[in-house]
N, C-alpha and C positions, 0 to 999 in steps of 0.2 A: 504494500500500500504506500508505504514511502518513498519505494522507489519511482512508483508513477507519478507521487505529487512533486518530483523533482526533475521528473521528466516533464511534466506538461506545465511546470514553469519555466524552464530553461524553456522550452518550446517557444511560450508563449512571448518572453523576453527575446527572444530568437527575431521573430518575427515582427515584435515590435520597433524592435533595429533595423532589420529592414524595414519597415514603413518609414520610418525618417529618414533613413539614406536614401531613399529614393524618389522623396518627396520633391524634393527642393529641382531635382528634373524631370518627373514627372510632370508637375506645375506646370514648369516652362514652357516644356512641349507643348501641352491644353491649351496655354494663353497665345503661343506664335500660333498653332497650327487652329485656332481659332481666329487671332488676328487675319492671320494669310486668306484662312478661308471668306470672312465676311469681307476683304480685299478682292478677292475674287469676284464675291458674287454682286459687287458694287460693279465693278469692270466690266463684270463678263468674261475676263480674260482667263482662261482653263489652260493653262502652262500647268505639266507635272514639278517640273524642276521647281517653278516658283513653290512649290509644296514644300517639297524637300529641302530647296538648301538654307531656307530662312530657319527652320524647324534645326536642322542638323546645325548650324552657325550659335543658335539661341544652347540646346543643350549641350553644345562641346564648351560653349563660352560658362555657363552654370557648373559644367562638371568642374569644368579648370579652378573655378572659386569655391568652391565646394569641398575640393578635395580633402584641404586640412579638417574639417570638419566630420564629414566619412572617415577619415584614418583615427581619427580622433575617437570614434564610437564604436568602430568594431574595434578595436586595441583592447577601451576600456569595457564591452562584452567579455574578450575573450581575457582578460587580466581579473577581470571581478567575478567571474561566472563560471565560463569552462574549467580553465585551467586549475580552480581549486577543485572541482570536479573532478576532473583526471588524475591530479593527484589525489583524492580521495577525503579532502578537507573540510 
């Protein structure tokens, strides 16, 4: 029984982590690939590429500022969570 309730909080803690690291580009995306699209349908103009590289420009530039941040939270998952885990603590 204890070992499930430490399974399905690491889990849950798990998962939680990623929801925030992947938040902050997830976002982006929605708001460019929302921008682009309501640019579109203002235009008319149906370019794929206009899709794609506003969207890919917006999430590679978010990743790039983000990063410390993502390093910064899986470290402290895996410092505060796993690793005493593994070792048996």
């Amino acid at each position: 029984m204890l070992d499930e309730v430490i399974f399905f909080d690491t889990l849950r803690q798990g998962l939680w982590v990623a929801v925030l690291i992947s938040l902050p580009i997830l976002s982006v995306a929605l708001l460019a690939g929302l921008t682009v699209g309501l640019f579109q349908a203002l235009t008319s103009i149906q370019e794929l590429t206009l899709t794609f590289v506003p969207k890919l420009a917006a999430i590679v530039l978010v990743f790039w500022l983000s990063m410390a941040f993502m390093t910064q939270t899986l470290v402290a998952f895996f410092q505060d969570r796993l690793i005493p885990l593994i070792i048996g603590g």
